[in-house]
C-alpha positions in Angstrom: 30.9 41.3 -34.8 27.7 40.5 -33.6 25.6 37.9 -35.2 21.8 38.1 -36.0 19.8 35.7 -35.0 16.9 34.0 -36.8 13.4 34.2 -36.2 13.7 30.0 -36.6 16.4 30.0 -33.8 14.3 31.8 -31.4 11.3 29.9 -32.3 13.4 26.3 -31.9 14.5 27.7 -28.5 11.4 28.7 -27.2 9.6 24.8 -28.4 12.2 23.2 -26.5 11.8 25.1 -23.2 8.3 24.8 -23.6 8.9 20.6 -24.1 11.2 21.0 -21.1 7.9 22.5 -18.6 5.5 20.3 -20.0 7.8 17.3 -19.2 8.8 18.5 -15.5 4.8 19.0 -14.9 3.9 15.6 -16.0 6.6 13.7 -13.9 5.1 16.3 -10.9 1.8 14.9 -12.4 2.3 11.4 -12.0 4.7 11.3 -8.6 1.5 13.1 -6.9 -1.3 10.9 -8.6 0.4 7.6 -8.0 2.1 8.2 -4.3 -0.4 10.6 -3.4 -1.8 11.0 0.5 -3.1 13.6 2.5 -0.8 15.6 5.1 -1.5 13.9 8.7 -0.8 17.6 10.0 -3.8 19.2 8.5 -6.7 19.1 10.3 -9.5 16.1 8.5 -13.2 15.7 8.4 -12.9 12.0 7.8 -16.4 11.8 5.5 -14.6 14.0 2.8 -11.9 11.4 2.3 -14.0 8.2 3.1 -16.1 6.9 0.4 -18.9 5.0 0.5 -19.1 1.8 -1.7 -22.3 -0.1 -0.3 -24.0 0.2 -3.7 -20.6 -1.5 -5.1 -21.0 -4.9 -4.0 -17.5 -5.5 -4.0 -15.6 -8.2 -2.4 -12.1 -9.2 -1.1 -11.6 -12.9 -0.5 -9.4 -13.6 3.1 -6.6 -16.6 2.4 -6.2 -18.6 5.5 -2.6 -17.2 6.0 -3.1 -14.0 5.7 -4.3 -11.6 8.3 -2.4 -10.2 11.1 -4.7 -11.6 13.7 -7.5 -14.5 13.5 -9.7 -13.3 15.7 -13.8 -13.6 15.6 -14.1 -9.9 14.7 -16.9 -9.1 12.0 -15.1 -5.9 10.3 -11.5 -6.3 8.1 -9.5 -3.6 7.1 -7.5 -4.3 4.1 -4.8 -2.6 2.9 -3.3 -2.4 -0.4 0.3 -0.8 -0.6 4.1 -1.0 -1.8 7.0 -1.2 0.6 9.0 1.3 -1.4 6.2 3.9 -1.0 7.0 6.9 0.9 3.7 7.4 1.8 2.7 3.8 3.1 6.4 3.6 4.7 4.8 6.5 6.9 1.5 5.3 7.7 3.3 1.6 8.6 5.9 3.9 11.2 3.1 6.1 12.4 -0.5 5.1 12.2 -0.7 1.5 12.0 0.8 1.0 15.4 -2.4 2.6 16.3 -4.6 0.7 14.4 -2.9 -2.6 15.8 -3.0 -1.9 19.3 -6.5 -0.1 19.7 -8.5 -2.4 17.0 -6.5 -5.7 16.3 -4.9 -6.9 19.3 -8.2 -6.2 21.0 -9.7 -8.3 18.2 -12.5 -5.8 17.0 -10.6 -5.7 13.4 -9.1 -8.1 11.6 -6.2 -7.0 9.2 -5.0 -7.9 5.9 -2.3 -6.9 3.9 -2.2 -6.8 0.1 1.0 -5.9 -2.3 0.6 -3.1 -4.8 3.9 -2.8 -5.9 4.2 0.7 -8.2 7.1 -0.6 -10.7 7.6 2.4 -12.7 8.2 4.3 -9.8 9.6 2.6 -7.3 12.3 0.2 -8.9 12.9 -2.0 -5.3 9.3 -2.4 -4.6 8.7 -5.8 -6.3 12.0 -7.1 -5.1 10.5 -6.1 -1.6 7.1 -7.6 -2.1 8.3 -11.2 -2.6 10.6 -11.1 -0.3 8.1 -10.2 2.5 6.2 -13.3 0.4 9.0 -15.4 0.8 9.1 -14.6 4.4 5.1 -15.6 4.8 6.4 -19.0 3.6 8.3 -19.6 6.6 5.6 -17.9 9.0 7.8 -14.2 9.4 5.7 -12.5 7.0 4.7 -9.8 9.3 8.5 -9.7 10.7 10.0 -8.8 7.5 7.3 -6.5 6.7 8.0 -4.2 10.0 11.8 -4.4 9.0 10.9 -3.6 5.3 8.9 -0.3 6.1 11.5 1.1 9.1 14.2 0.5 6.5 13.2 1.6 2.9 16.3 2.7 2.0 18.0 -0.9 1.9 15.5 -2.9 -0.2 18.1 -4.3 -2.5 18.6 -8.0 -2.9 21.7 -8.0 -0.7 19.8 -6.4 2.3 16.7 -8.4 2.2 18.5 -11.6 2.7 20.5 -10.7 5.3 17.7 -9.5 7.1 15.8 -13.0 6.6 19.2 -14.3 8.1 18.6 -12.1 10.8 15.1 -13.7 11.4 16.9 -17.0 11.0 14.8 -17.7 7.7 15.9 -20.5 5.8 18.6 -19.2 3.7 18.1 -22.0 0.7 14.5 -21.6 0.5 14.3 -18.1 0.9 16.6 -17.5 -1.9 15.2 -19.7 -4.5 11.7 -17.9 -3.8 13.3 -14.7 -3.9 15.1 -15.8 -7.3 11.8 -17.2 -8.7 8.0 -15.5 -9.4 5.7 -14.9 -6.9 2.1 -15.4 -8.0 0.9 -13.8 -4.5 2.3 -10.7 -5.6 1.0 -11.0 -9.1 -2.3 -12.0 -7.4 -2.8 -9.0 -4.9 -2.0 -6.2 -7.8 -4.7 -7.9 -9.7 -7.0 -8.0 -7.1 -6.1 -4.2 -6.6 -6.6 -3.0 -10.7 -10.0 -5.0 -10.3 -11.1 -3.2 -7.2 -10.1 0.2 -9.2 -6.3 0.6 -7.0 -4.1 2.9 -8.7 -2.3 4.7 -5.8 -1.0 3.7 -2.6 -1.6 3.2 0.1 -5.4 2.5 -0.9 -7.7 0.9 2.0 -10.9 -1.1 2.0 -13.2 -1.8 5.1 -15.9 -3.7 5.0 -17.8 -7.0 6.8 -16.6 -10.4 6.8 -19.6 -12.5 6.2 -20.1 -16.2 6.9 -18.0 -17.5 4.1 -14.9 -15.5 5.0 -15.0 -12.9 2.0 -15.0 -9.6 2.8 -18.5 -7.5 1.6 -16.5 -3.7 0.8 -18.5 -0.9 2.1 -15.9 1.6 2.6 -12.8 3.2 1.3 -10.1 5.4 2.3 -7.2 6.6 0.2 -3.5 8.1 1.4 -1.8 8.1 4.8 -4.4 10.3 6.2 -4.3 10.3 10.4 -5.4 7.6 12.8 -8.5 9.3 13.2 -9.9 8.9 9.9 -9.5 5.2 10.4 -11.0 5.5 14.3 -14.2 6.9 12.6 -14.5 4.6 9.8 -13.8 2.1 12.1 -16.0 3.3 14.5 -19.2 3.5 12.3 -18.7 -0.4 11.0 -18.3 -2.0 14.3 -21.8 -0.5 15.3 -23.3 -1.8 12.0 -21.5 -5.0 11.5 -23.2 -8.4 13.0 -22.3 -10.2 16.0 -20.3 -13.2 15.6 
C-alpha cells in the first residue's frame, strides 16, 4: 500500500533543507570573510588592494622588544595575524622571506609583529600566540614563531613545549607563562579591533616618527604576492624622512 503524503510533510521537508543551505552558506560566509586573502597566482595591480589611510591619522606604538630588526629605518611594516591561519602560515613560508631579506636585513624597514588570534575559528591559535609570547620572554620569540608557521599542524600544548625544549627555553618558566594569561596577546587583538582588524593577515605601513610610534598611512589586507609589498614599500621609502 502506498501512503499519501501531506502537504505539511512536504512543506517541513523543504524548510529544513532550505535551513540546511542557508547554514552551509554562512559558515562558507564567514571562513572567507575572516581567513580571507587574495590568490598569489593571479596577476595584481597593487593600488586596488592597498588602501590609503593618510587622512586616518592612525597610530601603532613600537615596544622596545618587539621588532625583528632595530635598525634606523624611517618606514615599519606591521603585521597583524594568527599562527593557526592558513593564509598567514603561507605568506610567513612564502613571502616574508622576501620581505626580510630585500627590506629588513638591509635595514630600510623595520618589522613588527602583532597577534590576532581568530578563536572561533582556529581553536589552537591562542595557545600558539602565548606561547611564541612566552618564547619573547626568553629572547626566541622570532625562533618559535618560524617553527610555529612551518608546523601549523602541531600547535597543541604538547608540541609547543617540546619545541621551546628544542630551543633550550627554560622549561619552568616557559610553562607557567604558557599555563597563565598573556596580556601581550590580549593587548595586540585590542590594538587590532581599534585599528578596524577583522581578518588576517591584515598589514599596516606607515612612518616611524621621532617618538617611536608609527604614523599609518597605508594598508594591505591577505597574503597577496611580494610585489604588492615591493610597491607599497617602495612608494614610502621615497616619501619617508631621513633619519
Amino acid at each position: 500500500m502506498i501512503k499519501q503524503v501531506s502537504v505539511k510533510s512536504v512543506l517541513d521537508a523543504l524548510v529544513n533543507v532550505s535551513v540546511c543551505a542557508a547554514s552551509i552558506v554562512m559558515m562558507w560566509y564567514m571562513i572567507t570573510t575572516h581567513d580571507r586573502s587574495s590568490n598569489p597566482s593571479t596577476a595584481m595591480n597593487a593600488a586596488s588592494v592597498v588602501e590609503n589611510l593618510d587622512a586616518k591619522g592612525m597610530s601603532i606604538a613600537i615596544k622596545a622588544d618587539d621588532r625583528l630588526k632595530r635598525p634606523t629605518a624611517r618606514v615599519a611594516l606591521v603585521e597583524f595575524s594568527d599562527f593557526e591561519c592558513p593564509y598567514c602560515g603561507r605568506y610567513a613560508r612564502e613571502t616574508f622571506p622576501t620581505l626580510k631579506r630585500e627590506f629588513i636585513e638591509s635595514g630600510k624597514v623595520t618589522y613588527v609583529f602583532r597577534n590576532f588570534p581568530l578563536e572561533g575559528l582556529h581553536p589552537h591559535a591562542l595557545g600558539a600566540a602565548k606561547a611564541a609570547e612566552c618564547a619573547r620572554h626568553q629572547d626566541r620569540f622570532w625562533d618559535m614563531h618560524d617553527w610555529i608557521f612551518m608546523n601549523q599542524r602541531q600547535l597543541g600544548p604538547t608540541e609547543l613545549r617540546a619545541h621551546a625544549r628544542e630551543l633550550r627555553i627554560d622549561e619552568h618558566k616557559f610553562a607557567e607563562c604558557l599555563d597563565g594569561g598573556s596580556m601581550e596577546v590580549t593587548n595586540d587583538a585590542e590594538l587590532g579591533r581599534r585599528l578596524g582588524v577583522n581578518s588576517t593577515p591584515t598589514f599596516f605601513l606607515g612612518e616611524i616618527g621621532a617618538d617611536g610610534n608609527i604614523s599609518v598611512r597605508r594598508r594591505i589586507m591577505g597574503a597577496v604576492p611580494a610585489d604588492v609589498f615591493r610597491t607599497a614599500l617602495a612608494e614610502l621609502l621615497k616619501s619617508a624622512p631621513k633619519a
